[in-house]
C-alpha positions as CSV (number, residue, x, y, z in Angstrom):
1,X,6.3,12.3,4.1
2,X,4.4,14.5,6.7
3,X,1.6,12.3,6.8
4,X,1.2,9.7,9.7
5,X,-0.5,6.7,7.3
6,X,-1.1,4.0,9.9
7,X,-5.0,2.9,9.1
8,X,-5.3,0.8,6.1
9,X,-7.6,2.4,4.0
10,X,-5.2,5.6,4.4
11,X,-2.0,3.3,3.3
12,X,-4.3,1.5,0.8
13,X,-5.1,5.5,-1.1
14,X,-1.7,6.7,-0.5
15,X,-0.4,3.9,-2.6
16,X,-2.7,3.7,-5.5
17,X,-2.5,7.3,-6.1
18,X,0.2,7.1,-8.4
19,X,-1.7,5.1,-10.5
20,X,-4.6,7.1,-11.5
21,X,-6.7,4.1,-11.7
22,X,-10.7,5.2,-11.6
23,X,-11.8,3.9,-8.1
24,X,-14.9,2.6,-9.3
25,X,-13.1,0.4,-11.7
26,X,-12.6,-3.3,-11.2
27,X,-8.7,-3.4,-11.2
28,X,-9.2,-0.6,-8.4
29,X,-11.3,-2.5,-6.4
30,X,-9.3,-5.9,-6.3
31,X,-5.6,-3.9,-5.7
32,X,-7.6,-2.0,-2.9
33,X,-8.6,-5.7,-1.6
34,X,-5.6,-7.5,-1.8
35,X,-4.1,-4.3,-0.5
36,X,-6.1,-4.4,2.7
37,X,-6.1,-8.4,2.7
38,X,-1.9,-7.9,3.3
39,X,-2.1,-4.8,5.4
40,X,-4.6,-6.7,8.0
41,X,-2.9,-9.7,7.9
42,X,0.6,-8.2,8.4
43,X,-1.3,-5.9,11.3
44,X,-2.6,-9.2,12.7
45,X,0.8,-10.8,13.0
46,X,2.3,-7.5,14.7
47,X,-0.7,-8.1,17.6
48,X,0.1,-11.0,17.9
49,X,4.3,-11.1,18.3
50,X,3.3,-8.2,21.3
51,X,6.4,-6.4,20.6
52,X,6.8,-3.5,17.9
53,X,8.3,-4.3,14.6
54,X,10.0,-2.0,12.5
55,X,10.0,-2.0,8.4
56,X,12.3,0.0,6.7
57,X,10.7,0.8,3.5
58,X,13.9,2.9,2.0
59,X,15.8,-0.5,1.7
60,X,13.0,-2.0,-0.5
61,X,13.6,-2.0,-4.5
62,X,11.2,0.0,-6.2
63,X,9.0,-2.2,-8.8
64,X,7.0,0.1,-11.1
65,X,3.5,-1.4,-11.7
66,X,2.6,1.2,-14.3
67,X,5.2,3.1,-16.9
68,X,2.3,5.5,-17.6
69,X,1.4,6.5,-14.0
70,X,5.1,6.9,-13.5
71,X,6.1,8.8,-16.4
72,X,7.8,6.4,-18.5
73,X,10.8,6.6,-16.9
């Protein structure tokens, strides 16, 4: 990924996107929320540890939300 996603909102698109979901439609709006709701909250907790904290994302398992968004694979 050449992108350098470290604002919220910019995480928050980058992760719906897959979805297609309409982003004036209500499930839209409440992932978007809960989205920024764990982003700030995790960004909080980073602040206030005052030491950098690295996350690994590769070693996560992959969940897929939505067969359709994804191909059905």
């Amino acid at each position: 990924m050449s992108e350098n996603l470290n604002r919220p909102r910019q995480i928050i698109e980058y992760c719906l996107a897959p979805l297609a979901l309409d982003s004036k439609s209500e499930a839209y709006k409440d992932a978007y929320r809960r989205l920024d709701h764990v982003i700030r909250t995790y960004q909080t907790e980073l602040v206030k540890a005052q030491k950098p904290v690295a996350v690994d994302f590769s070693k996560m398992r992959t969940i897929t939300i939505n067969e359709d968004a994804h191909g059905q694979d």
